[in-house]
N, C-alpha and C positions, 0 to 999 in steps of 0.2 A: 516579489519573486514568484514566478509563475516557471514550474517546472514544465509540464507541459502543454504546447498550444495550442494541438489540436486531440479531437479526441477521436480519434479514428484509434483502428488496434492496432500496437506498437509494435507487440511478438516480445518472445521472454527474453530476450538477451538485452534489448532498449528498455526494461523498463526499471533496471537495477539502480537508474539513477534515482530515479521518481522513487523507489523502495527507499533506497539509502537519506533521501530528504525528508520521504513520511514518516521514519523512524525520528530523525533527527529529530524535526519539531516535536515527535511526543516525548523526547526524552529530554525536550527542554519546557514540557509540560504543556504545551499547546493545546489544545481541546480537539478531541479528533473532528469536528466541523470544521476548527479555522482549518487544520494542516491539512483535511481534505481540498478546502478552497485554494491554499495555498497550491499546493503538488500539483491541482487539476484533475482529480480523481473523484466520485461521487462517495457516499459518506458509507454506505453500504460499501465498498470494497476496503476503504480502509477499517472497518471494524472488521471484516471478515480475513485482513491482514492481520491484526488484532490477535480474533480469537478463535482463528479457523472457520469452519462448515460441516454440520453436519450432512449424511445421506440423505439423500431428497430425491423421491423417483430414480430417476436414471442417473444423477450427479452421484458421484460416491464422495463420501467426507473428507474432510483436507486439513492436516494441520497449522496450526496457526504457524506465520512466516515470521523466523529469527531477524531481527534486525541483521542486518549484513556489515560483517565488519572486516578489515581487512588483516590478511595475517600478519603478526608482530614476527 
């Protein structure tokens, strides 16, 4: 299962799929390597979905991204 296939930038609204699968596999314990391999994402952004980023030069800090869940 390859979520995305190409890796060009997708823009924020397409990429909620790829979110909602990288959550998935870590909440069924996946190791963020595979479910990065899986998703199509480099391993650095899903740890940085994870656990945020701090400020770096001109980047300002970002908190880490809630798994997306749909409302009940």
């Amino acid at each position: 299962m390859q979520v995305r296939e190409d890796w060009q930038p997708q823009g924020r609204k397409k990429l909620t799929a790829e979110r909602e699968a990288y959550f998935r596999l870590m909440q069924q314990g996946v190791s963020n390597t595979e479910a990065c391999r899986i998703v199509g994402i480099i391993r650095r952004t899903g740890k940085r979905r994870r656990y945020g980023r701090g400020a770096s030069g001109s980047d300002k800090a970002a908190p880490p991204i809630t798994a997306v869940e749909p409302p009940s």
